[in-house]
N, C-alpha and C positions, 0 to 999 in steps of 0.2 A: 976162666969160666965165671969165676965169681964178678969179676967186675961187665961183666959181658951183662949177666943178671941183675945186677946194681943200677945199670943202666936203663934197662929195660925196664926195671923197676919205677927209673927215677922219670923217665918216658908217660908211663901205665899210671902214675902218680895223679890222682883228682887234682884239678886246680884248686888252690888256696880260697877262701872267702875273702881276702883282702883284694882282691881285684872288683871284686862285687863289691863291696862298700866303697871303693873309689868312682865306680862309675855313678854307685847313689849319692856325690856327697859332688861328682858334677852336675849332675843333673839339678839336686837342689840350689845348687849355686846359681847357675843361667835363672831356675825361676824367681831368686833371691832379687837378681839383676834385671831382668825385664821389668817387675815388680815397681822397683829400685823406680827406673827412669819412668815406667809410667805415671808414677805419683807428681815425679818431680815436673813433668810436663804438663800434669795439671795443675799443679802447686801455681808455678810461674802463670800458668795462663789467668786462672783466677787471681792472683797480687796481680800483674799488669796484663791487660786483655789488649794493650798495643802492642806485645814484644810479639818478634817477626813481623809486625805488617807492615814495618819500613823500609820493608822492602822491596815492597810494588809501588812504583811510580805515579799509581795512580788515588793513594790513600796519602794523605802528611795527617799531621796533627797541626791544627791553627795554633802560627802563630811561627812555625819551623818554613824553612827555604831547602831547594835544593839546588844543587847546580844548572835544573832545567830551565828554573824561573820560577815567579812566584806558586805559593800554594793554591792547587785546585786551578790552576790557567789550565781552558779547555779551549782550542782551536778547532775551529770548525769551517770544515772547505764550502765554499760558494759562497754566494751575498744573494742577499733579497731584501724586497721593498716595502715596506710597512705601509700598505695602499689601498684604500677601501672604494672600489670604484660602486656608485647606485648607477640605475636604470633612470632617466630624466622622465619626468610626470607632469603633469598641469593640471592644476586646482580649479575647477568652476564653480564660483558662487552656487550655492543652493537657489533656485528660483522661488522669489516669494510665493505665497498661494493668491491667487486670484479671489478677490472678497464674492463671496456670492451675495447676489440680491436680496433684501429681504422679502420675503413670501407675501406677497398680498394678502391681508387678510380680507376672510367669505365672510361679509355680514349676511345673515339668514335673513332671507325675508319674508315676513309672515305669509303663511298659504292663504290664499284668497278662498273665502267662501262663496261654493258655486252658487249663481244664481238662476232661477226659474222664475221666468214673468208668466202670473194665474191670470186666466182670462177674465174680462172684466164681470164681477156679480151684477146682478139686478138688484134692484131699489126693492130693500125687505120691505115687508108689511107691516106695518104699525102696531106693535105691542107683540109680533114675533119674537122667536131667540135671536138671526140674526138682526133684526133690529136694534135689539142691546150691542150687542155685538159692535154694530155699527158706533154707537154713541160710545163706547167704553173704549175702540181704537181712537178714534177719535179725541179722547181725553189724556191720551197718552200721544197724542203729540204727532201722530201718525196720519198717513195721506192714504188716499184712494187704493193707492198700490198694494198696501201693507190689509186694506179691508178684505183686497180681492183675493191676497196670496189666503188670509184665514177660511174664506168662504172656503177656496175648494179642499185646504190642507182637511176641515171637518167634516166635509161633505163625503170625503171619499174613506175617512176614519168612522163616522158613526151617522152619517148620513142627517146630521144637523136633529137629533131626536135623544131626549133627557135620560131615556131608560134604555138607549142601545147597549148591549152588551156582548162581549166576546167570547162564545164558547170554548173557545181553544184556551186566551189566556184569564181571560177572569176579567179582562180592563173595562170600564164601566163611565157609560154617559155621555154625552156629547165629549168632552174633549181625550175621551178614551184612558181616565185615569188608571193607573195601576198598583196596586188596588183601588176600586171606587173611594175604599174608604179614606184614603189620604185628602179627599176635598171635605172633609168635615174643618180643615182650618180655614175654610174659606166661610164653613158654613153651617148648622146645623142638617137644615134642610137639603143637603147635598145630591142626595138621591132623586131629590120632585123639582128642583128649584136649578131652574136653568140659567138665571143669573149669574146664582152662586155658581155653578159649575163655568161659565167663562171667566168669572171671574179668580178662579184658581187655574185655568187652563192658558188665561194669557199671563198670568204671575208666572207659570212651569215657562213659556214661550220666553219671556223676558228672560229670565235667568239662567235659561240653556241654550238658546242658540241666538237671544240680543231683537228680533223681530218675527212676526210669523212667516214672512217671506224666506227666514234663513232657517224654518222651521218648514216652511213648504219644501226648499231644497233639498234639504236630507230626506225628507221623505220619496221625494223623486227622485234620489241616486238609491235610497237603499230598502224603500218600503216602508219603513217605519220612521217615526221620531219621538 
């Protein structure tokens, strides 16, 4: 009986803690180890960064051979032809320009002054206005023509009379001055003295339009001169 109970006892007995500290003292071991070789595998890779890669075929280190043939010989299946073929072209001269002609020049030609033939006057009376008249063309170098264009250019302006005057514009005298009083350089007596007034009205003829005839003409294209 007693050993029956000894037994049973020795059965019923808690396991030891020494089993438990053996499995903790594997366990640190393996992490000791793993540890271990991980270091060591990067140790090596950093001191040489070639070790293992001699052993792909397709990495050496210049300067090493292997049995296959030289380092880095790369075989390459097919052939081809290093061949640049162009498209054939033809070049044509640029066509020169054709000189253009030079432009005729337009010389302008002076405009002709129209002319009016005045019917022929009658033979003034002696110590009349146009009687001066007459002598005073006359002295200027002028013909028969140039009397007759004045006869009527004044006849039809102030009807050949010393004090004709113009209501609308103010012009004054036989040769229709504008103002009367511009014949005071011919004259004092400008106003009474019918001399003086042709004699500042054919100096106005000469210096504006060259003859009374070319002074008859604008009047007969525009009414006035």
């Amino acid at each position: 009986m007693g050993r029956h109970l000894q037994a049973i006892d020795t059965l019923t007995a808690p396991v030891t803690p020494t089993v438990r500290r053996t499995r903790t003292r594997v366990k640190a071991t393996h992490f000791l180890f793993g540890f271990t070789a991980a270091f060591a595998f990067v140790l090596v890779t950093v001191v040489d960064p070639y070790s293992g890669a001699t052993a792909s075929p397709y990495f050496q280190i210049a300067g090493s051979t292997t049995d296959a043939g030289p380092v880095q010989a790369v075989l390459v299946a097919g052939s081809y032809t290093n061949t640049i073929s162009r498209d054939g072209y033809s070049v044509t001269a640029k066509p020169e320009p054709v000189p253009e002609p030079e432009p005729i020049p337009v010389v302008a030609t002076p405009a002709k002054t129209q002319s009016f033939t005045a019917p022929s006057a009658a033979v003034p009376d002696p110590g009349s206005a146009q009687a001066y008249a007459y002598d005073a063309v006359a002295s200027r170098g002028w013909g028969e023509d140039q009397y007759n264009c004045l006869v009527s250019l004044w006849q039809k302006e102030s009807g050949w009379r010393v004090n004709a005057q113009n209501g609308s514009s103010g012009a004054y005298g036989i040769p229709q001055a504008l103002p009367g009083s511009k014949m005071a350089t011919a004259g004092e007596d400008w106003a009474t003295n019918a001399g003086t007034q042709i004699e500042w009205g054919l100096g106005y003829i000469t210096g504006r339009y060259g003859t009374p005839c070319g002074a008859w003409a604008k009047s007969q294209a525009s009414g006035w001169y």
